[in-house]
Phi, psi and omega in degrees: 000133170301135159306335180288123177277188167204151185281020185000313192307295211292348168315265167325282166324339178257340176308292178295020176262322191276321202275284175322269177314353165266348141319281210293355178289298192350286212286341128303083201254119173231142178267157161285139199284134200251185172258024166274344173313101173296070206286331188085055161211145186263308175324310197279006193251301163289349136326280155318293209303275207297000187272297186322291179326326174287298191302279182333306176300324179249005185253014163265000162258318177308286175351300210257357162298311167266040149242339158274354206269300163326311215283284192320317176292327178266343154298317161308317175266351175301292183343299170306307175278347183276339181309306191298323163274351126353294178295266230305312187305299203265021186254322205288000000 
């Protein structure tokens, strides 16, 4: 048997952090950037330009990537903690 313990608490607390930044993509939203956007740069214009075009392309799998990556954190520590009493049952 491993010596490794696991945090159920800090387990769970990062589940709803991951959960919480996938909520909070919604409420990000960028359109694309057009080319009257006036960065006062040309380099800080294209910059943009190819971040929105990524951002766009990709944030509805980044999105379902941290709504499983949360589900899974919280399936663990659900695991964890039933383990854990589990033990605590059969120490008794």
């Amino acid at each position: 048997m491993s010596d490794f313990q696991m945090d159920t608490e800090k387990v769970r607390s990062a589940a709803d952090t991951v959960h919480q930044l996938s909520a909070n993509m919604s409420k990000f939203k960028l359109k694309k950037a057009g080319s009257s956007t006036d960065c006062g740069d040309s380099a800080v214009n294209s910059a943009l330009k190819y971040f929105t075009l990524m951002y766009g392309a990709h944030a509805g799998a980044a999105q379902r990537w941290l709504d499983k990556t949360s589900g899974a954190l919280r399936d663990t520590a659900q695991a964890t903690r039933s383990e854990e009493h589990t033990s605590e049952l059969q120490s008794h």
